[in-house]
C-alpha positions, 0 to 999 in steps of 0.5 A: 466466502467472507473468510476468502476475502479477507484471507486474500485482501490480507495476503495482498496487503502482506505482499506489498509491506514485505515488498516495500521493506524488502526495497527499504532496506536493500534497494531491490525490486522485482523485475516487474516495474524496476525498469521504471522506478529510479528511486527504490527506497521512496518507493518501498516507502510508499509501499508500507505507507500504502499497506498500512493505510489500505489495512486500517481502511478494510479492517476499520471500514468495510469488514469491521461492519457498519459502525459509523464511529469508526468512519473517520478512521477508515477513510484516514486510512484510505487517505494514507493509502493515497499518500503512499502511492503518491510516494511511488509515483514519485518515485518512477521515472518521469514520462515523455512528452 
């Protein structure tokens, strides 16, 4: 069951990177969330910013096992996960009042 896990928490994180350069460098979206995002290559940004903190913090943190040397690493990780979803929230469009 682990093995399932970390294949899905892998194809997830994928996605977003391939997401995320595919809106760096042509500026397309998916139909999804385009009609709310003004800026697409910030969001791509955020978006690789976000993969790549959610990779270190799984195969740093919760699937590396429990090594307390690597839990600094792990929750930097986490953090630039945060940051690279900060990046797409800038990215869309305001709210209304």
């Amino acid at each position: 069951m682990h093995l399932y896990l970390v294949a899905a928490a892998v194809l997830a994180v994928v996605a977003l990177a391939a997401l995320g350069i595919v809106a760096i460098t042509t500026g397309w979206l998916m139909p999804l969330g385009r009609h709310r995002v003004l800026r697409p290559k910030l969001w791509g940004y955020g978006a690789v910013t976000a993969s790549v903190g959610m990779t270190l913090f799984m195969f740093l943190g919760p699937f590396h096992g429990p090594d307390a040397e690597m839990t600094t690493f792990a929750m930097s990780g986490m953090g630039l996960f945060l940051l690279g979803n900060v990046f797409q929230l800038a990215a869309q469009r305001p709210g209304r009042p």
